[in-house]
C-alpha positions in Angstrom: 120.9 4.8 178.5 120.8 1.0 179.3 121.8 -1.5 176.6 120.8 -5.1 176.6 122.2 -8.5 175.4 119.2 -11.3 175.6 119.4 -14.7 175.3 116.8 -17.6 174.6 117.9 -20.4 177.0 117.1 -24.2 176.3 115.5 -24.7 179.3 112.8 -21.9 178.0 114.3 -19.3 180.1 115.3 -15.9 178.7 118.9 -14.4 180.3 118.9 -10.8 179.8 122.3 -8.9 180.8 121.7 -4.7 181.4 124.5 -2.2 181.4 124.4 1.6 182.0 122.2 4.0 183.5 118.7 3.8 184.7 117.3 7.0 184.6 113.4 8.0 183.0 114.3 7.2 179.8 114.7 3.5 180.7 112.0 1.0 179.4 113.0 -2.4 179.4 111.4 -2.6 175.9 113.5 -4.8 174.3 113.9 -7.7 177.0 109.8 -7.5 177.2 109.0 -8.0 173.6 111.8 -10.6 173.8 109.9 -12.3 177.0 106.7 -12.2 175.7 108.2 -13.5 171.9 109.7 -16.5 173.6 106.8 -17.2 176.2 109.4 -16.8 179.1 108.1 -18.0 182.3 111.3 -17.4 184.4 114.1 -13.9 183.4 116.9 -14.1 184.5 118.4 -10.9 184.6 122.3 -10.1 185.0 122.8 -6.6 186.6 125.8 -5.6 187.4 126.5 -3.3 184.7 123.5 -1.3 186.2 126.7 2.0 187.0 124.0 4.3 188.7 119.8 4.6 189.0 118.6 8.1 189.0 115.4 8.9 191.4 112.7 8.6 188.0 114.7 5.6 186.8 113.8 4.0 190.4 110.4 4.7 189.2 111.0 3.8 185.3 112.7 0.0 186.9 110.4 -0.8 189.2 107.4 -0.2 186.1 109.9 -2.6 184.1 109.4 -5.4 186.8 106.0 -5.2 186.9 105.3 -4.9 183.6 107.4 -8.5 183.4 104.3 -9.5 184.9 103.6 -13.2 186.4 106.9 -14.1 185.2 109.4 -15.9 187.5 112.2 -13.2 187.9 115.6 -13.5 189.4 118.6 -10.8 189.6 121.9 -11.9 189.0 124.9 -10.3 190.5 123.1 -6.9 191.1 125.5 -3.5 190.6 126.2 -2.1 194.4 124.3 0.9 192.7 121.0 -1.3 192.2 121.8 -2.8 196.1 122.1 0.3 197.6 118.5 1.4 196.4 117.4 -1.7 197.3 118.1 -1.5 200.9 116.4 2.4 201.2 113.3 1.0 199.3 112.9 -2.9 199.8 109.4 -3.1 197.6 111.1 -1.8 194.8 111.7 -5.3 193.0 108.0 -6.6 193.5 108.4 -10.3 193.3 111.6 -10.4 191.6 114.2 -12.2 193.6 117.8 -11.0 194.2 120.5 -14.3 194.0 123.5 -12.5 194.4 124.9 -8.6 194.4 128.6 -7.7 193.0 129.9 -5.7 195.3 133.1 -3.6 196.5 136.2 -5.4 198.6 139.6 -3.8 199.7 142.4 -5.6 201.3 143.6 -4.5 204.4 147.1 -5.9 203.9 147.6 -4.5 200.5 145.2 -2.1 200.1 144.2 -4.0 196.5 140.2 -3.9 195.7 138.4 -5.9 193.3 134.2 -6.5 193.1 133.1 -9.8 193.7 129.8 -11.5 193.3 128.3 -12.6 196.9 124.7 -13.9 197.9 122.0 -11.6 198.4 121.9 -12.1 202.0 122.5 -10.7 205.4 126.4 -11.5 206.8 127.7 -12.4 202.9 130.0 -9.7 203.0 131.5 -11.3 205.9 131.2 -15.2 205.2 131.9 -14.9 201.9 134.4 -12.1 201.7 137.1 -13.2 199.0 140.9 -14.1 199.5 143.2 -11.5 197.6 144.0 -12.1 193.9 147.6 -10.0 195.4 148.5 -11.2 198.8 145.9 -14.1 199.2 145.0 -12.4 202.6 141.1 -12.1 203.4 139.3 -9.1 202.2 137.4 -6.6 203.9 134.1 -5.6 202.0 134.5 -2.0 201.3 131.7 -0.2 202.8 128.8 -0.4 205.3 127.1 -3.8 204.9 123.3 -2.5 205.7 123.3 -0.2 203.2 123.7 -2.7 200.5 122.5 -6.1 201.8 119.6 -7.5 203.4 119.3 -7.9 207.5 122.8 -6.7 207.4 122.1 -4.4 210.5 
């Protein structure tokens, strides 16, 4: 079950943040009546509460994006669960655009790990890697980088 907290932004923009599972009973209902209310041309949608996507709720998101329709859409700080399926089937989003993925880090000094919010781009886990809230010293990200960011191979 996905819960949603949706905002109406000044600007005319509508700000949706999404936390649970995706699975086939995921719609998007809510944010869509709430997009097509506010005549939205640009969602903005905060993802990193997304915990795991299910193989029909693949199916059940990328309907959700596509029934946002000409809308400008832009992911915010996609869950490493959304970026992993993202790298195994690229035209899931449509033309929704990722800005940034929160994904896993580890220390190597002190062994700490934290998430942290990076671009959406190939080599981010690298040149933006974050210092240690513990030690200070560089982390590591905490995985392989291909299978959660673009042209990472």
């Amino acid at each position: 079950m996905v819960k949603s907290e949706i905002r109406n932004q000044p600007d005319g923009s509508l700000h949706a943040t999404l936390i649970g599972k995706v699975d086939e009973h995921f719609d998007g209902a809510e944010v869509l009546r709430a997009a097509t209310a506010s005549a939205a041309t640009r969602v903005v949608l905060k993802l990193d509460g997304l915990r795991s996507i299910s193989s029909l709720g693949v199916r059940a998101l990328e309907g959700f994006l596509r029934d946002l329709g000409a809308r400008e859409v832009l992911l915010d700080d996609i869950s490493a669960a959304l970026a992993n399926q993202l790298s195994m089937i690229p035209n899931l989003l449509g033309s929704a655009k990722v800005v940034s993925a929160r994904l896993p880090f580890v220390c190597p000094s002190c062994g700490a790990e934290a998430l942290h919010t990076i671009p959406y781009q190939g080599g981010a886990a690298t040149t933006h890697a974050p210092a240690c809230a513990a030690c200070g010293h560089k982390m590591d990200f905490d995985g392989f980088a291909e299978e959660y960011l673009p042209n990472s191979k």
